[in-house]
N, C-alpha and C positions, 0 to 999 in steps of 0.2 A: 459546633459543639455548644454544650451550654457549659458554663463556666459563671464561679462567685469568686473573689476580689475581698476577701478578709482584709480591711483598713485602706482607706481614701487617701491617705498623703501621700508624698511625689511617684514614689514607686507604684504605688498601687493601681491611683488614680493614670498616671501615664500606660500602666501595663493593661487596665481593664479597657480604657479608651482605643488604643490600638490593637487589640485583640475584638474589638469589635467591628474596626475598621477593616477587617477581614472576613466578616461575617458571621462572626461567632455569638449567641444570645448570652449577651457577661450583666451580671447583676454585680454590684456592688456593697459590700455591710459598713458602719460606722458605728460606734454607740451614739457619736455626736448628732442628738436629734438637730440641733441649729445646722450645722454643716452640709447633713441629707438633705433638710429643706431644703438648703440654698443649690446643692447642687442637683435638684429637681427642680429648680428654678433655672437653671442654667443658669447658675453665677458661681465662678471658678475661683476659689478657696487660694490657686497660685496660679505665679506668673514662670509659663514656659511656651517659648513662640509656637509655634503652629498649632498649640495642643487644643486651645480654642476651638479650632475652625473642625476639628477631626470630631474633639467633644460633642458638641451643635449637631453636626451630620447625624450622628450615631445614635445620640438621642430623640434626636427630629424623628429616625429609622426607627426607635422602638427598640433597637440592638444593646443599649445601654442604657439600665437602672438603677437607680439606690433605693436602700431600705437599712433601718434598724434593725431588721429581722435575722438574726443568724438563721433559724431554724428552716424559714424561711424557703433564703437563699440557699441552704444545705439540699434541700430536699429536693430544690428543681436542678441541679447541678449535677455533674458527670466531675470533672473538674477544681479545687478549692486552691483557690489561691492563697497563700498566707503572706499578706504583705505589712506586717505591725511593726513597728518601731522597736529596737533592740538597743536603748540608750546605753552608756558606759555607767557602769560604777563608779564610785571611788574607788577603786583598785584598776579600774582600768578594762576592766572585763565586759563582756556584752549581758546585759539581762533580758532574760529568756521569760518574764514573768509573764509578759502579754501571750507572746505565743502559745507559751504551755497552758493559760491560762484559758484559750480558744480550742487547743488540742482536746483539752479535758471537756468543754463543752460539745465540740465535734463529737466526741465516742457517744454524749449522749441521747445525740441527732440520726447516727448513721447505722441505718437498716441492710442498705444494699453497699456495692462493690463503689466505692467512691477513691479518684487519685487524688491527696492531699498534697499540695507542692508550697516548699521552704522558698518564696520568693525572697523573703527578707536575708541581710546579711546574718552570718549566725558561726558558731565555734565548731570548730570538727565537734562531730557526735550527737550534733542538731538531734538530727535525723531521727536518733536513735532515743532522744529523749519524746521526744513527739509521738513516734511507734507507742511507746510505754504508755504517755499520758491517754493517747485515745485510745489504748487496750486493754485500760481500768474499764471502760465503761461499754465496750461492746463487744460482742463477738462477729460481728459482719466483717467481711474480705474488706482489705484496703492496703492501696500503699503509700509509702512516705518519698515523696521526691525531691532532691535539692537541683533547687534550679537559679543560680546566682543573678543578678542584675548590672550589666556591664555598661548603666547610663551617665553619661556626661552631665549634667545641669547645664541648659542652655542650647544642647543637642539631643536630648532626650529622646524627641519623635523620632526623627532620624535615626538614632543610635538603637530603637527596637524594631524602627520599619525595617532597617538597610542594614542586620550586626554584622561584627566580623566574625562572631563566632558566636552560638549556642551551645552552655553548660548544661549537660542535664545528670544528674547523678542520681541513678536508680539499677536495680540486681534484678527488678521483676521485668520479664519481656512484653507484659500486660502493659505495663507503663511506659515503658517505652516505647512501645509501638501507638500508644493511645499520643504520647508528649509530641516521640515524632511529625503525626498526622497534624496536630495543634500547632505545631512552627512551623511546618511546611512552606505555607505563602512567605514567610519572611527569608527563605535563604534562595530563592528563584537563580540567584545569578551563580549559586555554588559554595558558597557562603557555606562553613561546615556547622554540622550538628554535631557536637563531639559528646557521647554517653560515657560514664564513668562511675567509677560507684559513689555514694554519696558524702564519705569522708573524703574523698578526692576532690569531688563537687565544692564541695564548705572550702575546703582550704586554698583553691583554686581562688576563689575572691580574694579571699586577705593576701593571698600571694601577690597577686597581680596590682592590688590597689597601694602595698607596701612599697612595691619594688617603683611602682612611678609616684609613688613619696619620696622615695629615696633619691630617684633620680632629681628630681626636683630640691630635694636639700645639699645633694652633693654639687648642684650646678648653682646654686648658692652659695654655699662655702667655697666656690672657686673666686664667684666676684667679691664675695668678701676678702680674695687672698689680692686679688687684680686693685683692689683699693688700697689696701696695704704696697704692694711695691710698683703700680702705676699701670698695670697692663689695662686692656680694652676687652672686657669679658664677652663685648658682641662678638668680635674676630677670634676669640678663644672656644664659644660656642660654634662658631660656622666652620671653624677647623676641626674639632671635635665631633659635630653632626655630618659632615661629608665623610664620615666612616662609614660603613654599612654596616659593620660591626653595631656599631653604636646607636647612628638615625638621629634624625633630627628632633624629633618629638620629647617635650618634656624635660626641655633644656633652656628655657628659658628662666634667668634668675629676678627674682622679686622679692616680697616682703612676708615672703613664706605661702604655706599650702592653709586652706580652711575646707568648710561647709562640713557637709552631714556626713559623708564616707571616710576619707582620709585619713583624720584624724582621728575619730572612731578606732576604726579598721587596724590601725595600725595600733593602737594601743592594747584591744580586741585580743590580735596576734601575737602580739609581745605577753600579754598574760596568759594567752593560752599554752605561749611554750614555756612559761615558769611552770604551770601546773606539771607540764608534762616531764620537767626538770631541766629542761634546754634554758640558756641563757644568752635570750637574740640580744648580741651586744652591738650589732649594729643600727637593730631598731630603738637603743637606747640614744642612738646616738641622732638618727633621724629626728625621735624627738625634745631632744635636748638643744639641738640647733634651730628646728622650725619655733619655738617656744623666743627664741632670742631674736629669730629674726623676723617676725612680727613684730614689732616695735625699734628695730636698728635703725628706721629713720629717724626715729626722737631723737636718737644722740647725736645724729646729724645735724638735723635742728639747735639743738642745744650750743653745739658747736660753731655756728652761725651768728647766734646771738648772744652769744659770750655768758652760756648760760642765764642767761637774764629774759624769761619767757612772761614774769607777771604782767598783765594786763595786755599780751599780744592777742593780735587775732587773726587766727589760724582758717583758711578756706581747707574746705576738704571735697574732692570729685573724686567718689564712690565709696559707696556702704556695702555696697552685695561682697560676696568672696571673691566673685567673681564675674564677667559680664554677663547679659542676657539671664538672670536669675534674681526672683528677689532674697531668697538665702541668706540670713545672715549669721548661720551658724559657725562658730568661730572665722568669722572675717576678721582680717588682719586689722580694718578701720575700726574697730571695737577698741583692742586692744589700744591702740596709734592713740585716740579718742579718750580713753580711761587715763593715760597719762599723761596727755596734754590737757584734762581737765585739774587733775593734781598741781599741774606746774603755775595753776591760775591763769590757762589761755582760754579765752571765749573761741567759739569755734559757730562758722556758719557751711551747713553741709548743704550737697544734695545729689542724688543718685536717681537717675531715670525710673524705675522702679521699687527700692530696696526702703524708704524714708517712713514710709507708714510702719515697718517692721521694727525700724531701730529707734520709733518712737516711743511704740510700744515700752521700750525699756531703758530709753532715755529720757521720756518726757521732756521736757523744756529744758533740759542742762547744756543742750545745744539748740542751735537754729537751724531751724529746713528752710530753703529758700523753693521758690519757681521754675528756675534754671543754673545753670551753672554758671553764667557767666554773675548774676546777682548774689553767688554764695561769696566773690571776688571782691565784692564793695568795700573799700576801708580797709583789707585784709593786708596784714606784713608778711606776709605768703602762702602760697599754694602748696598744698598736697593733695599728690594723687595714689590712690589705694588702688584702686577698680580699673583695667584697661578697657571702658567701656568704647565703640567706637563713637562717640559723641567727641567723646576727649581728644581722640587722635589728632585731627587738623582745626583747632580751634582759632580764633580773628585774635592774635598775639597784639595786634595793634589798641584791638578795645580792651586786652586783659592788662595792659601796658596803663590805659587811663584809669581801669579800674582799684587796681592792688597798688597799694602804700608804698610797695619797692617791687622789685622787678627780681623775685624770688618764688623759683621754684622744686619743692623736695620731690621726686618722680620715683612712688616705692614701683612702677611698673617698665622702665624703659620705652618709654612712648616716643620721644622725641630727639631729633638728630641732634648732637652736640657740636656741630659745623652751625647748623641754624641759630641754635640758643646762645652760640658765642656771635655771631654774627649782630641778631635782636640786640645784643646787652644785656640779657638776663644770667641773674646769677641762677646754677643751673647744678641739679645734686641728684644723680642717681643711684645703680646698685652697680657697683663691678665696673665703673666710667671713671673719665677724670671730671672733677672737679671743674665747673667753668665758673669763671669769676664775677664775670658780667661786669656792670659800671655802677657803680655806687651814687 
């Protein structure tokens, strides 16, 4: 089929690459003439594993182009993908400027029967706002499809080669039957295609994305509780995920949720149901918690050093939100970062991928280092943000010569507290005891 790709960033570009890795002729739009060139150059604007090696092929094949051209790409298309950015408000809401803003130029593009599909996240009634915009401007057959994006950062390729499940929310049989054909090759193994209409569609995202935010805050505020009266949140989570009821996924407690979906999303959802007069009181609470615990290891720190943090210096391993991603759309190390530059700690970072990103908006207020173990030198301890696997089994022996003391804050649970008490490190995670190590 041919198919256009309305916006190049993660969604897009991941969705137009893999759709042509199935042999579909997918064009892509940008307004960013810098960014077309480069990715007609084969230089990839982000970092997600495989997506390289699929991009390159696809291209190489002719199956995948860019262009500035809306008009363009409209006209040679069956297909229009709409992948634009739907940032938050201050209020918390999705803004629909970009989209409606392409919808309105679509109606003045489209001649014949074209399927427009809501790839980006968006508030019940998308759908219906989109109908409208491109029905100022044409009278040609079309329809409006919401088709959510249920990818991971970091499994992305993956999570659209191999989904668990395909949303498509549309009323016309024409598009569905057209959507059908188009995802076909991705569900081979049975893999369901679920059609729905398309307020069902839309809110099928914020649902799904809300409800493993929440799980994720709720198995947070449990090791917050295991810290307070001394339990072991690992043994709390492995009893609680051997439910079936329950499952294991999305139960692991850290230093809160980030990146581009989550936190959106859920805020997204929570103002879409003021509008509608519902009062999601528990999504108040999701983010009223993740908000705190993004920066809960500061006060651990703090506590440590008997409040007394001027002129310390802070190692930090990871910047992304999270691993295999360079993302650093509200990562918890931002945060962590912002108020240990307040307290007067120097801070030397470094993140496999994420460093060029959070230079961009930190400039030299901190230090990038070459590897991890060099972010260690001089440092009166370690933080870890990211559970990148670099981190996981790291030479304890040279981080032992490297760091001032033998202190480590762990916002990710990486490492055994039988080891770390073992080593001599003093040793501070989420929902663990306390190890003291040897002074």
């Amino acid at each position: 089929m041919k198919v256009a790709i309305v916006g190049t960033g993660y969604v897009g570009l991941v969705t137009g690459t893999c759709l042509a890795e199935t042999g579909n002729d997918v064009i892509c739009v940008d307004i960013d003439n810098e960014k077309v060139k480069k990715l007609n150059n084969n230089i990839m604007p982000i970092y997600e594993p495989d997506l390289d090696t699929l991009f390159e092929r696809n291209v190489k094949a002719g199956r995948l182009k860019f262009t500035t051209d809306l008009k363009e790409a409209t006209v040679r298309s069956d297909i229009i993908f709409l992948a634009l950015p739907t940032p938050p408000g201050e209020d918390g809401s999705a803004d629909l400027s970009y989209i409606l803003g392409v919808a309105d130029e679509l109606g003045k593009i489209i001649t014949e029967y074209k399927i427009i599909v809501n790839k980006s996240t968006v508030p019940v009634g998308t759908a219906e706002k989109v109908i409208a915009a491109v029905s100022k401007n044409t009278k040609a057959e079309f329809d409006v499809v919401s088709n959510p994006e249920f990818l991971r950062e970091g499994l992305a390729v993956d999570d659209f080669m191999k989904p668990d499940r395909i949303v498509i929310g549309t009323k016309s049989e024409k598009a569905r039957r057209r959507m059908g054909e188009l995802f076909s090759p991705f569900v081979r193994q049975g893999n369901p295609i679920i059609f729905m209409d398309e307020r069902s569609s839309e809110l099928t995202k914020y649902a799904s994305n809300s409800y493993l935010a929440t799980r994720i805050t709720f198995m947070n505020e449990i090791a917050n509780i295991c810290d307070i009266i001394g339990a072991n949140v690992d043994l709390v989570r492995i009893g609680m995920g051997s439910d079936s009821r329950i499952g294991k996924r999305f139960l692991f407690p850290g230093i809160g949720y980030g990146g581009s979906c989550f936190p959106k999303d859920v805020s997204a959802l929570h103002k879409s149901a003021r509008e509608y007069g519902y009062d999601f009181k528990i999504l108040d609470s999701v983010m009223n918690v993740n908000e705190t615990q993004k920066t809960i290891i500061v006060g651990k720190i703090k506590d440590y050093f008997k409040n007394n943090l001027k002129g310390k210096k802070i190692a930090i391993w990871g910047l992304a939100f999270k691993p295999d991603t360079d993302d650093i759309r509200e990562a918890p190390s931002l945060y962590i970062i912002k108020m240990l530059l307040e307290e007067g700690v120097s801070i030397s970072a470094f993140d496999p991928e994420a460093m060029e990103n959070v230079r961009k908006i930190l400039g030299d207020k901190i230090e990038f280092v070459k590897d991890h173990y060099e972010a260690l030198k001089d440092a009166d301890a370690l933080v870890i943000a990211t559970e990148w696997s670099l981190f996981r089994t790291p030479d304890f022996n040279k981080m032992e010569k490297l760091l001032k003391e033998k202190v480590i804050f762990d916002g990710r649970n990486l490492y055994d507290l039988k080891l770390m008490e073992d080593l001599g490190y003093y040793y501070r995670s989420i929902g663990r005891k306390e190890i003291k190590g040897k002074k």
